[in-house]
Every structure is written in C-alpha cells, then in structure tokens.
C-alpha positions in Angstrom: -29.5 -71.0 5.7 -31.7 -72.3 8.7 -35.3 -72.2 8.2 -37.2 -69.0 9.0 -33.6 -67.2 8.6 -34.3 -65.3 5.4 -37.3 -64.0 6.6 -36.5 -63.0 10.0 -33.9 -60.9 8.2 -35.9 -59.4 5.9 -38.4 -58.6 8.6 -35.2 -57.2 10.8 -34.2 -55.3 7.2 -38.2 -53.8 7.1 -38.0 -53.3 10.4 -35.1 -50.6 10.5 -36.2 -49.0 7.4 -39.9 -48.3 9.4 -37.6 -46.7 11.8 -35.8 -44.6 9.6 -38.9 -43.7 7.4 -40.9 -42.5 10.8 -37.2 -40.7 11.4 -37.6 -38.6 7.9 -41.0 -37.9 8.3 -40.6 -36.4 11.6 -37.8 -34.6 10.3 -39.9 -33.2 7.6 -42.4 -31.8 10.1 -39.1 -30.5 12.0 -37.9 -28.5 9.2 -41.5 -27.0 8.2 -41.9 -25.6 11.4 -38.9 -23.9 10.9 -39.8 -22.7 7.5 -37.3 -25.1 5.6 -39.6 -26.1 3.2 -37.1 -27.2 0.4 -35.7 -29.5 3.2 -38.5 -30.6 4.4 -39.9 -32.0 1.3 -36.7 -33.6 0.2 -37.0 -35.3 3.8 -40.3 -36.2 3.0 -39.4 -38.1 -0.3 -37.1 -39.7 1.4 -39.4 -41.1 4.5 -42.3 -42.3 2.1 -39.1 -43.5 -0.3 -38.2 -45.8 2.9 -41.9 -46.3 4.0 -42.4 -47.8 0.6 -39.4 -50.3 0.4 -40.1 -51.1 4.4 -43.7 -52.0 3.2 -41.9 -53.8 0.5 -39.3 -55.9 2.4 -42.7 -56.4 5.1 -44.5 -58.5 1.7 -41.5 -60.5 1.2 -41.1 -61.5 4.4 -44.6 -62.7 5.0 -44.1 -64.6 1.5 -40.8 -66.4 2.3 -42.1 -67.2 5.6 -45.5 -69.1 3.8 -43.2 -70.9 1.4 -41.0 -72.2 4.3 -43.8 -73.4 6.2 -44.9 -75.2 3.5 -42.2 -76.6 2.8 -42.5 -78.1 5.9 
C-alpha cells in the first residue's frame, strides 16, 4: 500500500464508528424518554462498545501514521 494509506483508513474506519457510537447514544436517550429502559441500556452498551473501539482504531492510526513518517 501507498504511504499514509493504512492509516487514513483506519482513521476513515474510527471515524464511522464515532458516528455510529454518537448514533447509539442518542438512541439510548431516545428510548429513556420513552420509558424503554431495557432498550435503552442495551443501546447504551452498544454506543460506549463502539466509542471504545473508535477510540481504539483513533490510537492506531496516530501510531501507524508516526511509524510511516519515520520511515521517511
């Protein structure tokens, strides 16, 4: 692969699941109001579940970015 490639899709890969763990969590909220509560937790789990591996993918980005610059 071209250099920078692996991380920029790795940061493309932490990027959508951001999106998808904001998308949970404000489900969650959703289904509290409505008194859901079973739901909403499991939606919960799930949005920190993605928050986590987003904030995951985020650090090995960064990292494979560093070792390709100094490769350079």
């Amino acid at each position: 692969m071209g250099k920078g490639r692996k991380a920029l899709i790795y940061l493309a890969i932490a990027t959508t699941l951001l999106a998808l763990s904001i998308l949970f969590l404000l489900w969650s909220i959703s289904y509290m109001e409505r008194s859901r509560i079973a739901t909403s937790l499991v939606s919960a789990l799930a949005g920190f579940s993605l928050l986590s591996a987003a904030l995951y993918a985020l650090r090995l980005s960064a990292y494979l970015y560093g070792v390709e610059k100094s490769e350079q």
